[in-house]
N, C-alpha and C positions, 0 to 999 in steps of 0.2 A: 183689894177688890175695887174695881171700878164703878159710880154711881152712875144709876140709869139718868139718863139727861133728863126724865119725868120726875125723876122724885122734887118732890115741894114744889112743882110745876101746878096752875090751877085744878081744880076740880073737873074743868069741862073737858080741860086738852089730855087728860088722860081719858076723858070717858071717849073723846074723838078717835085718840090714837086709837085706842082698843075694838071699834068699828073699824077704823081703814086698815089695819093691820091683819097681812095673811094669815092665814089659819095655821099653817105654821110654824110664823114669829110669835103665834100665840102661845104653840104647846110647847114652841123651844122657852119660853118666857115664864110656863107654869114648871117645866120639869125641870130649869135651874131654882126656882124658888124652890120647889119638893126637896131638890138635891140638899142644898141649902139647911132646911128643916130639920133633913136627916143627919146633919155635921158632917156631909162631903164637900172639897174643896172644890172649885169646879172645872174642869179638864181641859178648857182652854188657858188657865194659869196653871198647870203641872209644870216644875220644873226637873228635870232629870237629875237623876241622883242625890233624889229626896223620899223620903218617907211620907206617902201622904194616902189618904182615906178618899174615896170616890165616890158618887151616891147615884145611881143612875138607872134606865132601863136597856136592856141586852138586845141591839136591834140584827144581831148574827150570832150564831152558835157555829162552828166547825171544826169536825174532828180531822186535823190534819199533821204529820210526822212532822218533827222539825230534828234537823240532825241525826237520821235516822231511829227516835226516842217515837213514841204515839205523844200526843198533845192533841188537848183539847183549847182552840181559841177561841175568846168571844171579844165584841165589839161594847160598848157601853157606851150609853150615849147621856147626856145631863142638861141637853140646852147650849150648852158653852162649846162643847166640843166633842171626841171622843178620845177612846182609851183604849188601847187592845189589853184584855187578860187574857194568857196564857199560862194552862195548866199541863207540865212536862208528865208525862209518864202515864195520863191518863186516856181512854177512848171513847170515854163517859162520865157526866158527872148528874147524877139524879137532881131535877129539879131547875139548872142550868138551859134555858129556852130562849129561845126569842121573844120578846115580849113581857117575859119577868123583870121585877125592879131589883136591885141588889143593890147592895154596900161592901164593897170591897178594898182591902189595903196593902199594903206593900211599896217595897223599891222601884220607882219609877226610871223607868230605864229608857233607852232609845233605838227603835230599830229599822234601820233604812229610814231614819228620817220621821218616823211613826212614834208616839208615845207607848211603852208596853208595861206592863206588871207581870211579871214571871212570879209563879205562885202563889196568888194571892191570897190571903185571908178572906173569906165572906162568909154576909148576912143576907139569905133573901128574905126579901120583904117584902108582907102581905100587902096585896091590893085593899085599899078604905073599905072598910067594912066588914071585913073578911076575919 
């Protein structure tokens, strides 16, 4: 994992950065910490045809056939980068949304060049507070 060029950097020039920085380099910069938290690796270092855990929130849901099979795919996103999961054989999956955080695992695969996890394992996970 690569160190943010701020760590052990002064006090002031992180409090600077975090003012001049868009809002969202901010939420990409909060939702790989959360990822992080959560024991996901984070989806701009996925390598393919590795075993690995994701921690992320779902910023697309869609039910679309692949191989003529129904499959449900979703996007995950963690700050780093993202991931497609795709679930074969499904046209719904209760609680699976846009906007929900999950933890999901499996074989990381590749398709057309895209990171994917064909049947993943997952956790959805509560929003703070909840």
């Amino acid at each position: 994992m690569s160190r943010s060029p701020l760590v052990g950097a002064p006090l002031w020039r992180r409090a600077l950065q975090r003012f001049t920085a868009s809002e969202s380099d901010l939420a990409a910069r909060d939702a790989l910490a959360e990822s992080a938290r959560q024991g996901g690796v984070p989806c701009g270092q996925l390598a393919s045809r590795s075993r690995a855990c994701v921690c992320g929130t779902l910023r697309s849901v869609t039910a679309r056939p692949r191989g003529g099979v129904p499959a449900v795919e979703a996007e995950l996103f963690d700050g780093s980068g993202a991931v497609s999961l795709v679930w074969l054989g499904r046209r719904r999956i209760a609680g699976v949304e846009p906007g929900r955080r999950l933890k999901a695992s499996g074989l990381v695969a590749e398709d057309d060049g895209q990171r994917v996890i064909f049947n993943p394992v997952y956790e959805l996970i509560c929003p703070d507070g909840a």
